[in-house]
HTML snippet that shows the backbone in 3Dmol.js (N, CA, C, O; Angstrom):
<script src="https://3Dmol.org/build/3Dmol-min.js"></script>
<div id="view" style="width:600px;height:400px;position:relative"></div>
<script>
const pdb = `
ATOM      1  N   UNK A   1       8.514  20.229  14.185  1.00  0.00           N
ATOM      2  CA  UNK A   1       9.770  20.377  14.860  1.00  0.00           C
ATOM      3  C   UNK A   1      10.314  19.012  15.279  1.00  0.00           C
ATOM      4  O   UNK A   1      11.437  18.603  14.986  1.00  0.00           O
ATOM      5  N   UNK A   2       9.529  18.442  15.895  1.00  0.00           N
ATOM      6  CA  UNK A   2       9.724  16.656  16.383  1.00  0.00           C
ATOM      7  C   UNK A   2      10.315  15.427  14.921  1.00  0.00           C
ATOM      8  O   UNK A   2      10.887  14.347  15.072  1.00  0.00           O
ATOM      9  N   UNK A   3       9.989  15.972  13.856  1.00  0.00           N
ATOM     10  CA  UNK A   3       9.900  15.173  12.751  1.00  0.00           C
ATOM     11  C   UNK A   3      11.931  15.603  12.216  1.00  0.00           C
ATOM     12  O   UNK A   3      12.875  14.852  11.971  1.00  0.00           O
ATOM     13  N   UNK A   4      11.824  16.894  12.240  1.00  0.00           N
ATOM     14  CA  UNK A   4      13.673  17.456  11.804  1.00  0.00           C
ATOM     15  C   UNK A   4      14.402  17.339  12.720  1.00  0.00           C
ATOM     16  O   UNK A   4      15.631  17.338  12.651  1.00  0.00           O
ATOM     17  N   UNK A   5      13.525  17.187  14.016  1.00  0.00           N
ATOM     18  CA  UNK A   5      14.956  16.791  15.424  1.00  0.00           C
ATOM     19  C   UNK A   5      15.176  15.648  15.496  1.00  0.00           C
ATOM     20  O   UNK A   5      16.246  15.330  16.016  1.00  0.00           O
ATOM     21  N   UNK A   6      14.169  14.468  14.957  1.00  0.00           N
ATOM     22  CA  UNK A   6      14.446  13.519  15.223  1.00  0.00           C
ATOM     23  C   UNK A   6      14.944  12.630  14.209  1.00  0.00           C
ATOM     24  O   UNK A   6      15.279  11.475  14.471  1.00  0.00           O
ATOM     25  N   UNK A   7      15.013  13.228  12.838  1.00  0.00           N
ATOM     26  CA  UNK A   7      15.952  12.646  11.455  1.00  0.00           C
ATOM     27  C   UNK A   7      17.269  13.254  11.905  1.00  0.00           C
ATOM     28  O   UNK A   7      18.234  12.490  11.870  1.00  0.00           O
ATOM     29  N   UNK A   8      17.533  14.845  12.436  1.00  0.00           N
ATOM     30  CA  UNK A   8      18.771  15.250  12.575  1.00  0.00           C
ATOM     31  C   UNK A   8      19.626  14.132  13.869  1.00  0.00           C
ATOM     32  O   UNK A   8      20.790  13.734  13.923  1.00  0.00           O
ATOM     33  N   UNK A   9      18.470  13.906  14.760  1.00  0.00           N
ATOM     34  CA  UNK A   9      19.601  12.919  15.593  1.00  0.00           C
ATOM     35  C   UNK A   9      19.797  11.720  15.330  1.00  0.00           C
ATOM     36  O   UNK A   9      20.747  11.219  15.933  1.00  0.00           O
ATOM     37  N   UNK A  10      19.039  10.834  14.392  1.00  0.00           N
ATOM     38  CA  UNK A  10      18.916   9.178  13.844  1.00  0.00           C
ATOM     39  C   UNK A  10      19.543   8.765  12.627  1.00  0.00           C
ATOM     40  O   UNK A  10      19.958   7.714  12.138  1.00  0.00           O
ATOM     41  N   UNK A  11      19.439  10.300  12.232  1.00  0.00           N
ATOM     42  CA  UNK A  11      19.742   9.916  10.374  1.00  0.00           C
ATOM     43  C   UNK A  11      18.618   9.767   9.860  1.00  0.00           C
ATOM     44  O   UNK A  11      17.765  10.639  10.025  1.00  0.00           O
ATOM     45  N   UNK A  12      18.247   8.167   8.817  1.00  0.00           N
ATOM     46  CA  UNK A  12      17.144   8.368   8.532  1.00  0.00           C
ATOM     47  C   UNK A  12      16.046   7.044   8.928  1.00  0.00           C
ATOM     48  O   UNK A  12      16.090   5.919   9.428  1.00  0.00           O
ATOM     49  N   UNK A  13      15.302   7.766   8.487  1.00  0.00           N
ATOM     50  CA  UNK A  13      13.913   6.041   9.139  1.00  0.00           C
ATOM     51  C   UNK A  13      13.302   5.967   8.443  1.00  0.00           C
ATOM     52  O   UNK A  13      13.315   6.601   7.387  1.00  0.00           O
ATOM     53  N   UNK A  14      12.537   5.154   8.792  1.00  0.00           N
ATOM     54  CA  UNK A  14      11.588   4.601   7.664  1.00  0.00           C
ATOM     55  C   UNK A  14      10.312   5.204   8.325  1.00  0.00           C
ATOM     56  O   UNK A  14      10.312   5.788   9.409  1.00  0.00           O
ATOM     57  N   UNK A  15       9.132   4.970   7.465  1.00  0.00           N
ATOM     58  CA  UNK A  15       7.872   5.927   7.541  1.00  0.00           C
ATOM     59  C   UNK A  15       7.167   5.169   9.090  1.00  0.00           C
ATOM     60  O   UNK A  15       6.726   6.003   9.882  1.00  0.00           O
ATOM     61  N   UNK A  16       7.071   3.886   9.462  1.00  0.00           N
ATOM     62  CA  UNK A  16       6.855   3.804  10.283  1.00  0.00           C
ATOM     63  C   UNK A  16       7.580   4.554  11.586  1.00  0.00           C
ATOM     64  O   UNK A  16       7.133   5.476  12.267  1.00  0.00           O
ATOM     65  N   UNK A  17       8.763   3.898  11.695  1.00  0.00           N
ATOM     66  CA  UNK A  17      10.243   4.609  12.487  1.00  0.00           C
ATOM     67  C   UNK A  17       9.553   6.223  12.951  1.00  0.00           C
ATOM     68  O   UNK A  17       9.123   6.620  14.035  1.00  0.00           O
ATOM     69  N   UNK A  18       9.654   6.782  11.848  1.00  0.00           N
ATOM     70  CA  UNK A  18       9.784   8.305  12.152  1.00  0.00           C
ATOM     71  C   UNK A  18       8.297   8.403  13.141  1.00  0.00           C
ATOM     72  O   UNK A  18       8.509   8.772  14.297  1.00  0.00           O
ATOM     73  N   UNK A  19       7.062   8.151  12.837  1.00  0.00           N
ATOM     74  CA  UNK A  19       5.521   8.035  13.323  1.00  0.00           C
ATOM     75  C   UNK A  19       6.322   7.682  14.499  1.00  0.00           C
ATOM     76  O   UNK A  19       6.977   8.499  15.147  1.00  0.00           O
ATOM     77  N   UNK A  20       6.261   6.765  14.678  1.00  0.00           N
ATOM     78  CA  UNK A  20       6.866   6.045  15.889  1.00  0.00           C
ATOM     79  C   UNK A  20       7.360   6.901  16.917  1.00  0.00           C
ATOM     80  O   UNK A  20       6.849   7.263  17.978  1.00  0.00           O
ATOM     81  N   UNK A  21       8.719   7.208  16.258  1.00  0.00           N
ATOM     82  CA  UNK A  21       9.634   7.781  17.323  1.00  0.00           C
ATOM     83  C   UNK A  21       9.083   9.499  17.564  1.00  0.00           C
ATOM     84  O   UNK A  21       9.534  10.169  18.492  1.00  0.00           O
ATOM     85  N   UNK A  22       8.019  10.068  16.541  1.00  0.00           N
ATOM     86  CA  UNK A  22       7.348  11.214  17.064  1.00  0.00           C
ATOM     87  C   UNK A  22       5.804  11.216  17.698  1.00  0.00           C
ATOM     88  O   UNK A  22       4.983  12.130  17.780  1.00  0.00           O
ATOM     89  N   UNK A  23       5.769  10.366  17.949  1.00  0.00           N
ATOM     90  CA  UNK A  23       4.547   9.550  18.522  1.00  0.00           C
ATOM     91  C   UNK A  23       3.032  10.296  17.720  1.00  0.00           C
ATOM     92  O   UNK A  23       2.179  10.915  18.356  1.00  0.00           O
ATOM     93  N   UNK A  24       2.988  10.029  16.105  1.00  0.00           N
ATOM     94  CA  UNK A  24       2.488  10.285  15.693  1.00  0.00           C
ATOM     95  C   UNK A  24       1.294   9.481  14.690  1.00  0.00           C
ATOM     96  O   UNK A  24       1.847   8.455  14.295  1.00  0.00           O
ATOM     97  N   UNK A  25       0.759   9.506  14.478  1.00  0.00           N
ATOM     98  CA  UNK A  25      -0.728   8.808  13.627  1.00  0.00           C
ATOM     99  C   UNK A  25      -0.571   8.691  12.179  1.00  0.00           C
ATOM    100  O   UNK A  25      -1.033   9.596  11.484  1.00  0.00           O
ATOM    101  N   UNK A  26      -0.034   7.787  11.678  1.00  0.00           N
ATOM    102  CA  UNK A  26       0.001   7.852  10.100  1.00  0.00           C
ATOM    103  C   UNK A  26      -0.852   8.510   9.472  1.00  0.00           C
ATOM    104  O   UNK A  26      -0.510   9.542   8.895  1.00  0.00           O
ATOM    105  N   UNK A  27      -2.034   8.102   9.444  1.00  0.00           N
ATOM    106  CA  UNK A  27      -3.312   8.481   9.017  1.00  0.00           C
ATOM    107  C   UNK A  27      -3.555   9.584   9.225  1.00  0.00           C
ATOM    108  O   UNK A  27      -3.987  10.102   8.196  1.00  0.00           O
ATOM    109  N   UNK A  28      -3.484  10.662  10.521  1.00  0.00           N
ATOM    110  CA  UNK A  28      -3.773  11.957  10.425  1.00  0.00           C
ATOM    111  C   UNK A  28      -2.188  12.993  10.076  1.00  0.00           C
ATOM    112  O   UNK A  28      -2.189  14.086   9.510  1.00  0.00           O
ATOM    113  N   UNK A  29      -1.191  12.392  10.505  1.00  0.00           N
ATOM    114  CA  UNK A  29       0.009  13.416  10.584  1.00  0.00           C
ATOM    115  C   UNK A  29       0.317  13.063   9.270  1.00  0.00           C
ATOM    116  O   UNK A  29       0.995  14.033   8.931  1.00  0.00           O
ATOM    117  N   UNK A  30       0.261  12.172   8.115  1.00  0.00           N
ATOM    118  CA  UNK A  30       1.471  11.829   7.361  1.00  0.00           C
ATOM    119  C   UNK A  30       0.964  13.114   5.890  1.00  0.00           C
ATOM    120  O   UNK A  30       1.647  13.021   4.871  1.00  0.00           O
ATOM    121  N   UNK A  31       0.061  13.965   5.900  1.00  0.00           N
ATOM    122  CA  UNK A  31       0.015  15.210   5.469  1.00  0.00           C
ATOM    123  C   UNK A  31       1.495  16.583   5.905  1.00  0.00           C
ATOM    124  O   UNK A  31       2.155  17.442   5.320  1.00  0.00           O
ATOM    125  N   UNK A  32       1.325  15.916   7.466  1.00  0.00           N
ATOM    126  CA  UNK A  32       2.721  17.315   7.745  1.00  0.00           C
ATOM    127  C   UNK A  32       3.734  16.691   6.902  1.00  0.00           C
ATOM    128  O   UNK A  32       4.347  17.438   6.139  1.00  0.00           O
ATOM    129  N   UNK A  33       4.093  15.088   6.914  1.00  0.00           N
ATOM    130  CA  UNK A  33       5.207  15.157   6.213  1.00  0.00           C
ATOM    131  C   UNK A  33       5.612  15.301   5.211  1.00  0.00           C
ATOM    132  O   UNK A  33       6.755  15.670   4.942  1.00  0.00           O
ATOM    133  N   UNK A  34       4.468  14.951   4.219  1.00  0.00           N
ATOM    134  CA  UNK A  34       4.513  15.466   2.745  1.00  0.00           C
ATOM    135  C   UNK A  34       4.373  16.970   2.859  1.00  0.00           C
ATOM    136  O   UNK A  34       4.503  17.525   1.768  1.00  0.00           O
ATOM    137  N   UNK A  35       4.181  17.652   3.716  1.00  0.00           N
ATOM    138  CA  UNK A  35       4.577  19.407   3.310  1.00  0.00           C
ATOM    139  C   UNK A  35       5.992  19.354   3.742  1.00  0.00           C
ATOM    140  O   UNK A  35       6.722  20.124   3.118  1.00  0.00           O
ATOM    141  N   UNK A  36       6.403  18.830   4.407  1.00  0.00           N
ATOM    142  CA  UNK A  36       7.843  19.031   4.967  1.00  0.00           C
ATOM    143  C   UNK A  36       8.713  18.249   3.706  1.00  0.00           C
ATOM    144  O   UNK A  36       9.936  18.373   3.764  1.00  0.00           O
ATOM    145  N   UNK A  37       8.250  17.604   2.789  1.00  0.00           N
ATOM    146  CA  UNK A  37       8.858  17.075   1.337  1.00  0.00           C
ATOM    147  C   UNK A  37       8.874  18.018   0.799  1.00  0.00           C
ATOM    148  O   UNK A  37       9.995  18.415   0.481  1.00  0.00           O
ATOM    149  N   UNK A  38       7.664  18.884   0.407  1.00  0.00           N
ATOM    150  CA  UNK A  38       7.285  19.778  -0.922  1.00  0.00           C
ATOM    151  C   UNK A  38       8.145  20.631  -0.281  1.00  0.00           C
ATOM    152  O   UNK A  38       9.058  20.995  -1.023  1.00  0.00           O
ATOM    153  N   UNK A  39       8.185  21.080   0.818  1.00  0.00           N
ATOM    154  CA  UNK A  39       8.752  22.607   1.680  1.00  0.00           C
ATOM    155  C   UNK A  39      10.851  22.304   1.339  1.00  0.00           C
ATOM    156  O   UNK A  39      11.530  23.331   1.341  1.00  0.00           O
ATOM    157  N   UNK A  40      11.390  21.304   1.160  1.00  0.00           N
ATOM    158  CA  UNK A  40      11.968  21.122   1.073  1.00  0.00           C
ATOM    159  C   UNK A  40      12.852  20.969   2.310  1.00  0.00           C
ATOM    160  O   UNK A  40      13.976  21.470   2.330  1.00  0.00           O
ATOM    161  N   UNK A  41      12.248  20.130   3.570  1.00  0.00           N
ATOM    162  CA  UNK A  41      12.894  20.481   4.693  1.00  0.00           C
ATOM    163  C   UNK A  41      13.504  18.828   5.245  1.00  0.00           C
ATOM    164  O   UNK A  41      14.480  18.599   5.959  1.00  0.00           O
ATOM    165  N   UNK A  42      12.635  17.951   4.685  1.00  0.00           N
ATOM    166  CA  UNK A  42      13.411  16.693   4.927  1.00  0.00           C
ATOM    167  C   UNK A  42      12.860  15.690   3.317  1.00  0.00           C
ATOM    168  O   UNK A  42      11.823  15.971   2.716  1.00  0.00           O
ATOM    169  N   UNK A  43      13.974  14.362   2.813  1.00  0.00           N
ATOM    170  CA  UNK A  43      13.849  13.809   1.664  1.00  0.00           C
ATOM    171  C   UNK A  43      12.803  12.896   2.002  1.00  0.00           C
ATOM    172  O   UNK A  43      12.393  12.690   3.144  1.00  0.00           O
ATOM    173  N   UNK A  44      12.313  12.258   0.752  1.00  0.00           N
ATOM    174  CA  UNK A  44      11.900  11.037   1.184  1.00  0.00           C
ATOM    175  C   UNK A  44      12.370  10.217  -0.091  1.00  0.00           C
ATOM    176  O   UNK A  44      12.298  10.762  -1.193  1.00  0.00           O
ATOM    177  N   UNK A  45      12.788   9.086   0.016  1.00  0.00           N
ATOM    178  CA  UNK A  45      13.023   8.524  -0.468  1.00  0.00           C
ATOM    179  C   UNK A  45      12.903   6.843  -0.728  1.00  0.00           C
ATOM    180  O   UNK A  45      12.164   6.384   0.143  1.00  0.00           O
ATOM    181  N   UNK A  46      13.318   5.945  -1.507  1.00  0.00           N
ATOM    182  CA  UNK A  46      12.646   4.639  -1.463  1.00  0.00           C
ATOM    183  C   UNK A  46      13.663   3.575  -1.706  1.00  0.00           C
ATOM    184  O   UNK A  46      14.434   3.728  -2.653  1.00  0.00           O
ATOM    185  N   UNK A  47      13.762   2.332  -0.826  1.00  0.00           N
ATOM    186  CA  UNK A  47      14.784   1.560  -0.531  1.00  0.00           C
ATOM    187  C   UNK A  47      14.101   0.358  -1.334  1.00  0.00           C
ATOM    188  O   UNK A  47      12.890   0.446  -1.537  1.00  0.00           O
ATOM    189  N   UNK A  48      14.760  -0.700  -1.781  1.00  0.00           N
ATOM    190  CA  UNK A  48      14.041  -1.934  -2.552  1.00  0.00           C
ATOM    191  C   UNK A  48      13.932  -2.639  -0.991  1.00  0.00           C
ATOM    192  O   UNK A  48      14.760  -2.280  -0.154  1.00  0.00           O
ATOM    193  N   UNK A  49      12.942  -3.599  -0.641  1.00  0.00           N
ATOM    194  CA  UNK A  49      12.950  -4.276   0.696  1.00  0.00           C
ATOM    195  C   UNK A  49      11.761  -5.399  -0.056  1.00  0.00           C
ATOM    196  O   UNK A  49      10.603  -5.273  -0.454  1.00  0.00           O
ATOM    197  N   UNK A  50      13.191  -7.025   0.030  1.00  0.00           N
ATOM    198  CA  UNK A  50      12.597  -8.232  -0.646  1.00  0.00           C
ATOM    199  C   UNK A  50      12.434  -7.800  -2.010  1.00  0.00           C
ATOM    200  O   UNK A  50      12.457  -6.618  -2.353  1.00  0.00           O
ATOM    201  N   UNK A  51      12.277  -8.731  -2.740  1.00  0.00           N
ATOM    202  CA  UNK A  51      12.372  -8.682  -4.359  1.00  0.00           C
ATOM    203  C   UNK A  51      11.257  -8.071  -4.747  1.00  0.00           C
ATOM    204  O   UNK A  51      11.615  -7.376  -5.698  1.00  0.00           O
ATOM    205  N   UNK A  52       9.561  -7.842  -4.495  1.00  0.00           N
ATOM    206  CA  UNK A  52       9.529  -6.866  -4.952  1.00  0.00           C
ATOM    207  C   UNK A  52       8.800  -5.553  -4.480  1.00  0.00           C
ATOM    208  O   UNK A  52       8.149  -4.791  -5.195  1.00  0.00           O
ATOM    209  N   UNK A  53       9.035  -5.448  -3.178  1.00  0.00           N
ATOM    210  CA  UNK A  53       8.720  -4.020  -2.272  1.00  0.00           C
ATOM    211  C   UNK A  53       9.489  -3.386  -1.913  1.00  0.00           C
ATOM    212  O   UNK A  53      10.547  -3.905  -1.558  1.00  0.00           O
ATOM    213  N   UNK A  54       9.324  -2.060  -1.844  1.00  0.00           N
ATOM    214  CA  UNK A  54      10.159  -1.150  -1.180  1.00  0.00           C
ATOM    215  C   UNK A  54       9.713  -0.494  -0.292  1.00  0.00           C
ATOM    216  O   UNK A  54       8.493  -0.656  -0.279  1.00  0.00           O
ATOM    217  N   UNK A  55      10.133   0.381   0.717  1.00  0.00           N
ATOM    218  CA  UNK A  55       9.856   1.040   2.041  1.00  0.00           C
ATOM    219  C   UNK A  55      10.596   2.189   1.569  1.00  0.00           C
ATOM    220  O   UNK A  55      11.643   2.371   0.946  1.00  0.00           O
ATOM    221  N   UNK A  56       9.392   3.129   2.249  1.00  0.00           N
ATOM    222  CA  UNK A  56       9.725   4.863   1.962  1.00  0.00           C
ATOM    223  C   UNK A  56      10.336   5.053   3.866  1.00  0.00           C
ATOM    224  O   UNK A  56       9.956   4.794   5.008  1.00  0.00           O
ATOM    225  N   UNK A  57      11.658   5.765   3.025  1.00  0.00           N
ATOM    226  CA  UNK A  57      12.510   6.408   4.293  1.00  0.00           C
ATOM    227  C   UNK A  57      12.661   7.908   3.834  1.00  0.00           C
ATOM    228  O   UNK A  57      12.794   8.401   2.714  1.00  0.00           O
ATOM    229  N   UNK A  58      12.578   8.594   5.402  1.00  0.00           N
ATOM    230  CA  UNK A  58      12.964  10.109   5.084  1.00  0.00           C
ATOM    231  C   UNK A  58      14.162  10.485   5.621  1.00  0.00           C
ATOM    232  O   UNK A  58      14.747   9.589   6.229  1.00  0.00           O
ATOM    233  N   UNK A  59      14.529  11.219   5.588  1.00  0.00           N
ATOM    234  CA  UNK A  59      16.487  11.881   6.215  1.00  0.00           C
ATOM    235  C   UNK A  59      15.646  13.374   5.905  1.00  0.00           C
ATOM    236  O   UNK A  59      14.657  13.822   5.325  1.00  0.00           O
ATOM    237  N   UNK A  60      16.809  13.770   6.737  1.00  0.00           N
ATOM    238  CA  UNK A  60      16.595  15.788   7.143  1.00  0.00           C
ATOM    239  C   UNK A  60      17.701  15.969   5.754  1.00  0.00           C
ATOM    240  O   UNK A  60      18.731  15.349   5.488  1.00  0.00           O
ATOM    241  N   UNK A  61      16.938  17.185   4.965  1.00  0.00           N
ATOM    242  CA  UNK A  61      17.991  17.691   3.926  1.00  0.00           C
ATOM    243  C   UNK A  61      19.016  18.934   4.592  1.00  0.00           C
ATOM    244  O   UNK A  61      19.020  19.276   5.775  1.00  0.00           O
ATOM    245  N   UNK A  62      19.578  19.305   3.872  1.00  0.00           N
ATOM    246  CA  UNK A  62      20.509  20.601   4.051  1.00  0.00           C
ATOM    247  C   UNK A  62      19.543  21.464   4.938  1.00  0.00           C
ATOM    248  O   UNK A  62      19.488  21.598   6.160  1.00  0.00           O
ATOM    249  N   UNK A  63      18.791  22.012   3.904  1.00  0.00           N
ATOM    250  CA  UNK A  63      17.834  23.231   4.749  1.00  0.00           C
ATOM    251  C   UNK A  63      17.252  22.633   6.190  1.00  0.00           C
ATOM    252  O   UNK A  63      17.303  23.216   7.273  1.00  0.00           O
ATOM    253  N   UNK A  64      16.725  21.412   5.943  1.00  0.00           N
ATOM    254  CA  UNK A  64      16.356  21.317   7.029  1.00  0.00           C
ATOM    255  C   UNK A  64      16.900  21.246   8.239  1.00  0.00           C
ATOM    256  O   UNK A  64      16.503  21.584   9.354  1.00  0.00           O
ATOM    257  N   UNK A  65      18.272  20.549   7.677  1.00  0.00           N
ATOM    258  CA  UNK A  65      19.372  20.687   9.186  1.00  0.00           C
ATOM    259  C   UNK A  65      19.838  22.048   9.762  1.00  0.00           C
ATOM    260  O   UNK A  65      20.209  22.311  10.906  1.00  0.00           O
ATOM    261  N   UNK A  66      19.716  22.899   8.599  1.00  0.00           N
ATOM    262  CA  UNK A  66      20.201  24.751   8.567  1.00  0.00           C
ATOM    263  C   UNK A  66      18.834  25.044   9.943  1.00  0.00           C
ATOM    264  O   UNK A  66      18.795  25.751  10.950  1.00  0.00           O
ATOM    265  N   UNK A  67      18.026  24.230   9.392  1.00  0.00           N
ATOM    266  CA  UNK A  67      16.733  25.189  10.494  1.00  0.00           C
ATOM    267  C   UNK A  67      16.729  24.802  12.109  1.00  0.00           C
ATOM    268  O   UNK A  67      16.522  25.464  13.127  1.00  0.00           O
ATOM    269  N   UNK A  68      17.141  23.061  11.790  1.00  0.00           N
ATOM    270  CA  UNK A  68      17.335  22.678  13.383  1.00  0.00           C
ATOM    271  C   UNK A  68      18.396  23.469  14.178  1.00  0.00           C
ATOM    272  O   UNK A  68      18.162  24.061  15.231  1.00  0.00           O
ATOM    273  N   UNK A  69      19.391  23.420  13.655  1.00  0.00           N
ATOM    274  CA  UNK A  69      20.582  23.816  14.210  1.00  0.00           C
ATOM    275  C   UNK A  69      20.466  25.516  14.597  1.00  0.00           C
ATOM    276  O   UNK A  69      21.147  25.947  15.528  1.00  0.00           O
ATOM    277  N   UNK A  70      19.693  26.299  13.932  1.00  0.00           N
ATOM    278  CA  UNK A  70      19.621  27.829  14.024  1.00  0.00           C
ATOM    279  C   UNK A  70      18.297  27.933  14.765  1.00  0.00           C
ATOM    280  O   UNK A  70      18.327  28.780  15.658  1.00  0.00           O
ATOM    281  N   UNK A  71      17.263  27.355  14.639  1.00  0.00           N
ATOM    282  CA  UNK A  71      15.797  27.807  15.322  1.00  0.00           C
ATOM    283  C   UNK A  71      15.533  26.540  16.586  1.00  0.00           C
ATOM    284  O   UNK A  71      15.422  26.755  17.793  1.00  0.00           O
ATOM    285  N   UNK A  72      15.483  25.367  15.977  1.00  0.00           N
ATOM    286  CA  UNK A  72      15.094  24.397  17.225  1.00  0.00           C
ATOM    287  C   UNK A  72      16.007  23.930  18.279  1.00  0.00           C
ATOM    288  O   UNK A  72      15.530  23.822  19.409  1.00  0.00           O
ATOM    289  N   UNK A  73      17.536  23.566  18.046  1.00  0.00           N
ATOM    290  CA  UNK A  73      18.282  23.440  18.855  1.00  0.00           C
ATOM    291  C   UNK A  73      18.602  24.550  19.866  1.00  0.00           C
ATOM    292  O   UNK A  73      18.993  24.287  21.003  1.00  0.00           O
ATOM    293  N   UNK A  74      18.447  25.629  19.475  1.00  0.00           N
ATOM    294  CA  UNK A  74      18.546  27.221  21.382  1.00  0.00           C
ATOM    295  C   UNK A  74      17.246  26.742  21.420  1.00  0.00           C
ATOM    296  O   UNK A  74      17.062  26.749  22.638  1.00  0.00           O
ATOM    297  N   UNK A  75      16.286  26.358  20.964  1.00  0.00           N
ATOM    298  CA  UNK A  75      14.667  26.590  21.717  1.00  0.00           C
ATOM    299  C   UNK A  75      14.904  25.266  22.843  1.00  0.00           C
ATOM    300  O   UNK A  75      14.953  25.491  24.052  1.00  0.00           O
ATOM    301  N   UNK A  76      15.055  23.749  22.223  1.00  0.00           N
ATOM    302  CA  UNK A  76      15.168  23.130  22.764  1.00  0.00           C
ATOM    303  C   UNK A  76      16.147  23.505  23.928  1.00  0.00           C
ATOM    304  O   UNK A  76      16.088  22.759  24.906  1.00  0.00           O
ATOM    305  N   UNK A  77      16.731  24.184  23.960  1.00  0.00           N
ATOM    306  CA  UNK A  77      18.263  24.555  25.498  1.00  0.00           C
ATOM    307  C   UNK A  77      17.499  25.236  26.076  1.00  0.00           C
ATOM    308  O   UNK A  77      17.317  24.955  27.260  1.00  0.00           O
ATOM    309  N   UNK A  78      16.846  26.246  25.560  1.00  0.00           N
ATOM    310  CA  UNK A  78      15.920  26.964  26.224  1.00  0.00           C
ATOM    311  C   UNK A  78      15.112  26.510  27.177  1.00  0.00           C
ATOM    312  O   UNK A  78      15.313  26.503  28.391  1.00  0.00           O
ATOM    313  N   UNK A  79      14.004  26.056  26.457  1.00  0.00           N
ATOM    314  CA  UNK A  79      13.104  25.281  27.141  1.00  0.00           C
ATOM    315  C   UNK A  79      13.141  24.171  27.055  1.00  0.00           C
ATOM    316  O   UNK A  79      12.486  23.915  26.044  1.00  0.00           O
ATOM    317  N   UNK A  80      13.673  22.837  27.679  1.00  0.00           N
ATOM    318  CA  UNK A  80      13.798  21.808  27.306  1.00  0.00           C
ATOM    319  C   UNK A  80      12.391  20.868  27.699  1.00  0.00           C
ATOM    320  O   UNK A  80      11.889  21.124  28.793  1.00  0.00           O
ATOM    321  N   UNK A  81      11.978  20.190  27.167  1.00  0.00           N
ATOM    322  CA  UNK A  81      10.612  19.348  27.305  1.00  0.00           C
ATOM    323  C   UNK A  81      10.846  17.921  28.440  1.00  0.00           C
ATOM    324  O   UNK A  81      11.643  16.982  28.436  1.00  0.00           O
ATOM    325  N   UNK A  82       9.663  18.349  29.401  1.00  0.00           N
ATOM    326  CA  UNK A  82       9.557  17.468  30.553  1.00  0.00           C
ATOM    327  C   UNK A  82       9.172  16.126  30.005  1.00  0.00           C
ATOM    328  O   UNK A  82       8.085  16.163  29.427  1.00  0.00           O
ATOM    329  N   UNK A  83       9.765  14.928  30.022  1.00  0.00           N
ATOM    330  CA  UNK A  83       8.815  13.843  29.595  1.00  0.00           C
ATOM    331  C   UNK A  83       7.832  13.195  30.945  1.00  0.00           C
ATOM    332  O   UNK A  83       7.106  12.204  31.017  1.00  0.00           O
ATOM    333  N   UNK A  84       8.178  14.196  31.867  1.00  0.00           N
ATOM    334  CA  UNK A  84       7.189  13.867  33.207  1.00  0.00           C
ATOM    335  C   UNK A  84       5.856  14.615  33.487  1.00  0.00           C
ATOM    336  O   UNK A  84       5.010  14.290  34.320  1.00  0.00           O
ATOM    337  N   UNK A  85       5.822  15.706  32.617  1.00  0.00           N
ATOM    338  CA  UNK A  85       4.743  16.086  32.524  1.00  0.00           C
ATOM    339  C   UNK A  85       3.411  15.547  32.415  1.00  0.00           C
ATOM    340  O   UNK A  85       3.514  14.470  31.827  1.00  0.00           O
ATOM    341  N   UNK A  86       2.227  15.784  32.701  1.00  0.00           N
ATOM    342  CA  UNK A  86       1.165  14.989  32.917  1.00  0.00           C
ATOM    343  C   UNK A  86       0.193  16.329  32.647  1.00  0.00           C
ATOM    344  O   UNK A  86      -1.032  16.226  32.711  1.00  0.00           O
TER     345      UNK A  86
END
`;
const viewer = $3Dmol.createViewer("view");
viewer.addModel(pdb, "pdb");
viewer.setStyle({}, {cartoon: {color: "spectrum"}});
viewer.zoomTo();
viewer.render();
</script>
């Protein structure tokens, strides 16, 4: 849910970026995001960066924005998440 709310509000990022901003573990999470590729719910895609590397960025696709906007955005109004929680 953290991974489509947070391409739907940024646009897109790069593979670090997204970890980052969902405060997540490359190494153990970057499995959800390749299902969320295959599932067809956000792209990934590849930018040239310096002559000869590129950096993988993801963006929320269609469906996936269809799902934020209908399932996670009332949940989030609903219940909105304390960042004071402990």
């Amino acid at each position: 849910m953290d991974i489509i709310l947070q391409l739907s509000q940024r646009g897109e990022l790069n593979q670090s970026q997204l970890m980052s901003s969902c405060r997540l573990n490359n190494v153990q999470h970057k499995p959800i995001i390749d299902e969320l590729v295959e599932k067809g719910l956000i792209i990934r895609f590849e930018e040239p960066w310096g002559e000869q590397n590129r950096i993988i960025k993801y963006k929320v696709s269609e469906k996936g924005r269809e799902i934020a906007k209908k399932i996670f955005e009332p949940y989030e109004l609903l219940f909105p998440r304390s960042e004071d929680k402990k």
